[in-house]
C-alpha positions in Angstrom: -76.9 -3.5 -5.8 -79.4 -5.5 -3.7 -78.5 -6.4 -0.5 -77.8 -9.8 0.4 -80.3 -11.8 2.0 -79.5 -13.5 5.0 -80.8 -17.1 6.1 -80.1 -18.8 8.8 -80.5 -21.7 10.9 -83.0 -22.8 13.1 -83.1 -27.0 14.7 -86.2 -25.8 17.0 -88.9 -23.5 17.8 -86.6 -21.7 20.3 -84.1 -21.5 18.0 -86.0 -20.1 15.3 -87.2 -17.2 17.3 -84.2 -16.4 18.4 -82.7 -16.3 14.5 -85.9 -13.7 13.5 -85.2 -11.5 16.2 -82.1 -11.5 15.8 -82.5 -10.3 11.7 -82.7 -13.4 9.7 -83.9 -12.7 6.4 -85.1 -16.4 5.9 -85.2 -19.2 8.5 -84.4 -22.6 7.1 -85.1 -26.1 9.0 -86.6 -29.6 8.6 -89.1 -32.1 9.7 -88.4 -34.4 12.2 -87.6 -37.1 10.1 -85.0 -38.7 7.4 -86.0 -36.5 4.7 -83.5 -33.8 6.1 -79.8 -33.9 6.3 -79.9 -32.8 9.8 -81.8 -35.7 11.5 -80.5 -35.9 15.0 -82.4 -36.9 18.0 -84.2 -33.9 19.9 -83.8 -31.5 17.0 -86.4 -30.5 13.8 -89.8 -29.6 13.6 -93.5 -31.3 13.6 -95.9 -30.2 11.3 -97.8 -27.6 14.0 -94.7 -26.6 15.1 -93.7 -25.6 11.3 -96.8 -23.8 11.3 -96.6 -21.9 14.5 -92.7 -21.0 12.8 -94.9 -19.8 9.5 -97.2 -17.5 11.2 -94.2 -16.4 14.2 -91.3 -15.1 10.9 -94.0 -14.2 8.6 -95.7 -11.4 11.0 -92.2 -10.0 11.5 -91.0 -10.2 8.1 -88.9 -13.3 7.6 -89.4 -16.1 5.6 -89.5 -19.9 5.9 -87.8 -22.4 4.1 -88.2 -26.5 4.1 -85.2 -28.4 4.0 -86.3 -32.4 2.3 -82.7 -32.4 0.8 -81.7 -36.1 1.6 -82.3 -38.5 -1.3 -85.8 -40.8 -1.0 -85.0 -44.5 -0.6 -85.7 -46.4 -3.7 -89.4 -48.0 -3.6 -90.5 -45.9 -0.9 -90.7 -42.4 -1.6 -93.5 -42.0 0.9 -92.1 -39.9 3.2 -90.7 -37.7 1.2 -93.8 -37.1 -1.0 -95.5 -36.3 2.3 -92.9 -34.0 3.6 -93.2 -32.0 0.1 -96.8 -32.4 0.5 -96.8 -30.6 3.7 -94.7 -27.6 2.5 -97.5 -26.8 0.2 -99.8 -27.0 2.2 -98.7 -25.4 5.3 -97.4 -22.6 2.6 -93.4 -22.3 3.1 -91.5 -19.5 1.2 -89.3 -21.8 -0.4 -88.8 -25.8 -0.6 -85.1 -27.2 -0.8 -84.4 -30.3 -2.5 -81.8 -32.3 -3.8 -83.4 -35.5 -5.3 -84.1 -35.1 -8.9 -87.5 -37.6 -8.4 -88.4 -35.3 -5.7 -88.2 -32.2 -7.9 -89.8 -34.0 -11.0 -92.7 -34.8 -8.2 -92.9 -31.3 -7.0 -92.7 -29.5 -9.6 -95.4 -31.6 -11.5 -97.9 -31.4 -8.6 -96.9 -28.5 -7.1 -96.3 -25.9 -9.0 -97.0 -23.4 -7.2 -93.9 -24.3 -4.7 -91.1 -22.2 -5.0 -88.2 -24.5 -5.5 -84.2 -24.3 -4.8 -81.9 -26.7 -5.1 -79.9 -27.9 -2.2 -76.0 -28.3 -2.2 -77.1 -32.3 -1.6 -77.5 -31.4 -5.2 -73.8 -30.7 -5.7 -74.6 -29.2 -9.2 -71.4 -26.5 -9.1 -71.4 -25.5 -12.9 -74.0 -24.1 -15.5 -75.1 -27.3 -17.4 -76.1 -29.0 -14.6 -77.9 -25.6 -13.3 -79.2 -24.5 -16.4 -80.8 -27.9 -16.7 -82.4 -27.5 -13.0 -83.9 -24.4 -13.8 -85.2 -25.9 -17.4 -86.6 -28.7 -16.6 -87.8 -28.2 -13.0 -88.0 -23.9 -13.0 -85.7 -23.6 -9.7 -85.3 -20.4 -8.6 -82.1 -20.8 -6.7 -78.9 -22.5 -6.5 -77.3 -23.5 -2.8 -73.5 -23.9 -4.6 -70.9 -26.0 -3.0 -68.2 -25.0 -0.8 -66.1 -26.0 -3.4 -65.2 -23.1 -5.6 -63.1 -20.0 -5.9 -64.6 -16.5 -5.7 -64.1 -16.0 -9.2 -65.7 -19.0 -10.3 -68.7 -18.3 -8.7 -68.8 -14.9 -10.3 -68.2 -16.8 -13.8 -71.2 -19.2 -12.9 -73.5 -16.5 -11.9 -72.6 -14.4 -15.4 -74.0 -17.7 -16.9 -77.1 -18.9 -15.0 -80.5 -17.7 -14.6 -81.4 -18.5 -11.0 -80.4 -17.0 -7.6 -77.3 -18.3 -5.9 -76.9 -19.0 -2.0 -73.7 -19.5 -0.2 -72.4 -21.3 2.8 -70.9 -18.3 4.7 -70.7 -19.5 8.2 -70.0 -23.4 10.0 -68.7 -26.2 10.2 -66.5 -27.0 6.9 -67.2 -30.0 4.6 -64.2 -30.6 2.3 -66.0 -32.9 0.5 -68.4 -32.4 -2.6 -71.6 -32.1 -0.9 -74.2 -34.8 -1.7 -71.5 -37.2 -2.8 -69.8 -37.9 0.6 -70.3 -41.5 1.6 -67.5 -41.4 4.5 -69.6 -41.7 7.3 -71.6 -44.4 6.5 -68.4 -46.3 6.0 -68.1 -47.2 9.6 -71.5 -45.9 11.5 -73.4 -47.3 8.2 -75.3 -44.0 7.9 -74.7 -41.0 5.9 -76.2 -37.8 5.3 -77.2 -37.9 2.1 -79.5 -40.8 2.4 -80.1 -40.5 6.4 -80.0 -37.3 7.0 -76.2 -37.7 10.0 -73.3 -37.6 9.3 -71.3 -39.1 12.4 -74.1 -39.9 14.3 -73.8 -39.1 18.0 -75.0 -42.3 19.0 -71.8 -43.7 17.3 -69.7 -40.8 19.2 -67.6 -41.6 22.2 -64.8 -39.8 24.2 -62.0 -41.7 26.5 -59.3 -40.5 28.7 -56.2 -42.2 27.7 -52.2 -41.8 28.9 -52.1 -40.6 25.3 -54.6 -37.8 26.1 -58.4 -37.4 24.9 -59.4 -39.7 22.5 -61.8 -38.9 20.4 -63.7 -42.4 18.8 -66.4 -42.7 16.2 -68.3 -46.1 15.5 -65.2 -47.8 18.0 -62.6 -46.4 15.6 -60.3 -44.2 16.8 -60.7 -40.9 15.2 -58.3 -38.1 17.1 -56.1 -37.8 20.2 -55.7 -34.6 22.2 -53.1 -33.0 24.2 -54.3 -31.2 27.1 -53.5 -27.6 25.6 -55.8 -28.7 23.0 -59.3 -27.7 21.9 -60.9 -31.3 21.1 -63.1 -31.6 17.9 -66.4 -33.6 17.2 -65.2 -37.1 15.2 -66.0 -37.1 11.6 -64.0 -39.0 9.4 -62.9 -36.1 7.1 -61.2 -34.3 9.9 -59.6 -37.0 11.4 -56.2 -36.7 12.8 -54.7 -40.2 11.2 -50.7 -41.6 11.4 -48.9 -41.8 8.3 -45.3 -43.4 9.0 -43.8 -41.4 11.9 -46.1 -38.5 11.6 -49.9 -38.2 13.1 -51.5 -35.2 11.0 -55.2 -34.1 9.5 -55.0 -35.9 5.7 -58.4 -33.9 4.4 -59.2 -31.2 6.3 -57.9 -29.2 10.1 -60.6 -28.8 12.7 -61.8 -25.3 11.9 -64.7 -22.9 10.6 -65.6 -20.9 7.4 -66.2 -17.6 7.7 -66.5 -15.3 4.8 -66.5 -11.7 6.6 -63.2 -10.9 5.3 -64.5 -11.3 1.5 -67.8 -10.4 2.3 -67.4 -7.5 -0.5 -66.1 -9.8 -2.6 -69.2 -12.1 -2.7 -70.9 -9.4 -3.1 -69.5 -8.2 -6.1 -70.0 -11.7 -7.5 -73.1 -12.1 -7.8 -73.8 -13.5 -5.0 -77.8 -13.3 -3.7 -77.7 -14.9 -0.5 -75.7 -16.1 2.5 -76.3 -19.1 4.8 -74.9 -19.4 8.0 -74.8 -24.0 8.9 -75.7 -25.1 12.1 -79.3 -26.4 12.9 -78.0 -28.9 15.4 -76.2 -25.8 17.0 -77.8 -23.8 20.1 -79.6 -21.1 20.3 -76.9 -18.9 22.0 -74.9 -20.0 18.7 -77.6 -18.9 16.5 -78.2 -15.3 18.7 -74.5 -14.3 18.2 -73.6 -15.6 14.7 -77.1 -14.3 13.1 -76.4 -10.8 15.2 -72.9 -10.5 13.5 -73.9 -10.9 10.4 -77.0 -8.8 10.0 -74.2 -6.3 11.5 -71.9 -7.6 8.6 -74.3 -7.1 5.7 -76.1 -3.9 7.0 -72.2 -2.0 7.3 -71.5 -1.9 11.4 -68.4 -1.7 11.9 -66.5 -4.1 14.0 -68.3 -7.3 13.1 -65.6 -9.7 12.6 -64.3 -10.6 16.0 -68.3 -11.4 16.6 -68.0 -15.0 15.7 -64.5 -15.9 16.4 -65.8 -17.8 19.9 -67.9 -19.5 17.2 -65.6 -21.5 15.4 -64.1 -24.9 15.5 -61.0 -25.6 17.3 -61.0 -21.5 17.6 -60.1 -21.0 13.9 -61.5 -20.0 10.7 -61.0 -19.9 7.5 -62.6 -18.7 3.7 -62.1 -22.1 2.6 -62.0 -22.8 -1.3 -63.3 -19.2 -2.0 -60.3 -17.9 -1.7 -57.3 -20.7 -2.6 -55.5 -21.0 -5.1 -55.7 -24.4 -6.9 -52.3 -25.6 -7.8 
């Protein structure tokens, strides 16, 4: 059985080097623009910059991939075309997109581009798949964090392309590429803008009531001292129903798949992608070190991320629950 490749992020040039030293298989990131879902200020890459990251992974044997995985805005796919334009010619290992113009545009003119298709994509079955690889000759899959262990090993018994997993982060309970919330009150989201809850639209504020925790002047979470206090995204708001103040979608917390590591494994499974390009480089150091520990057998690997996680808890998500 191969072993599973390991990518990881990287939201700057320090940060990159720091993911390849530390055994990243792959290195994926954007440029520093909307036509990546992680577009926050200070964070990304220019086109020399992506360059000098080519030349840096590539003479110690990790690869490069482009993320241009928002969707273009209608009449003015300029941007995007360039961004795709770029990859080529600055030679990335792999291209990850999610717009079906932009894959229709780089696979006609490029087609020399390896191509996967980002979980912007939210294609989670094999019609959808099947007809990515057919019509635009992916090579990979990046599924959503939305299905059961077994399911993915169904899917991959029924596909022809690789399949990449979310295996480390922050948590999105909703179906990636179709999540609107943010843009709801901030007016951007990350599928077309490349935020989701904007920092500029981010505030704190001591209160009698505790920490208060606001996003676009809404009130998002409240925190008792004894508490670890989460960013504010709409999903993982803490929100009063009747008498009771509780999380309605999803618990501040991380996925982490080192408990069913084997499992993945057994599934299928090609790759695994640890989130968090607007993370620090410390972040990326320890979480890339455990897992290249993970996947290569040392022992003791899975208290090397719990300092990692979100309100200081993790979880396997919907890989392993059972859907009532």
């Amino acid at each position: 059985m191969t072993k599973l490749e390991l990518i990881c992020p990287a939201g700057t040039p320090a940060a990159l080097r720091v993911a390849v030293d530390a055994g990243a298989d792959a290195v994926y990131m954007g440029f520093r623009d909307e036509t990546n879902a992680r577009n926050f200020p200070g964070l990304n890459f220019s086109r020399d910059e992506l360059g000098e990251a080519l030349a840096y992974a590539h003479a110690r044997g990790s690869q490069i991939f482009l993320a241009v995985n928002t969707y273009a805005r209608a009449g003015d796919p300029a941007p995007w075309h360039a961004a795709i334009r770029s990859a080529s010619e600055l030679g990335v290992d792999a291209l990850i997109l999610a717009d079906i113009g932009l894959l229709d545009y780089a696979c006609a003119n490029f087609p020399d581009l390896r191509l996967h298709l980002s979980v912007q994509a939210s294609a989670s079955n094999p019609t959808a798949i099947n007809y990515y690889q057919d019509r635009f000759d992916i090579k990979r899959v990046v599924l959503p964090r939305v299905l059961t262990v077994p399911e993915i090993g169904r899917l991959n018994a029924d596909i022809n392309v690789e399949t990449e997993v979310f295996a480390f982060g922050g948590m999105c309970p909703m179906a990636e590429g179709r999540c609107t919330l943010s843009s709801y009150i901030t007016g951007k989201s990350p599928n077309q803008n490349g935020v989701c809850s904007p920092a500029s639209h981010v505030a704190y504020e001591r209160t009698e009531e505790g920490l208060t925790s606001k996003l676009g002047g809404f009130t998002i979470n409240r925190f008792a001292d004894d508490e670890n206090a989460g960013y504010p995204t709409l999903c993982k708001g803490r929100f009063k129903t009747g008498d009771d103040a509780r999380y309605l979608f999803e618990e501040p917390t991380s996925l982490d798949i080192t408990p069913i590591l084997p499992d993945l494994e057994a599934a299928g499974v090609t790759a695994l992608k640890i989130e968090g390009r607007q993370r620090s480089k410390a972040y990326v150091r320890d979480v890339v070190t455990a897992f290249r520990a993970a996947i290569d057998g040392t022992p003791g690997t899975a208290a090397g991320v719990s300092h990692l996680t979100e309100g200081n808890r993790n979880t396997t998500g919907a890989y392993g629950k059972k859907w009532l």
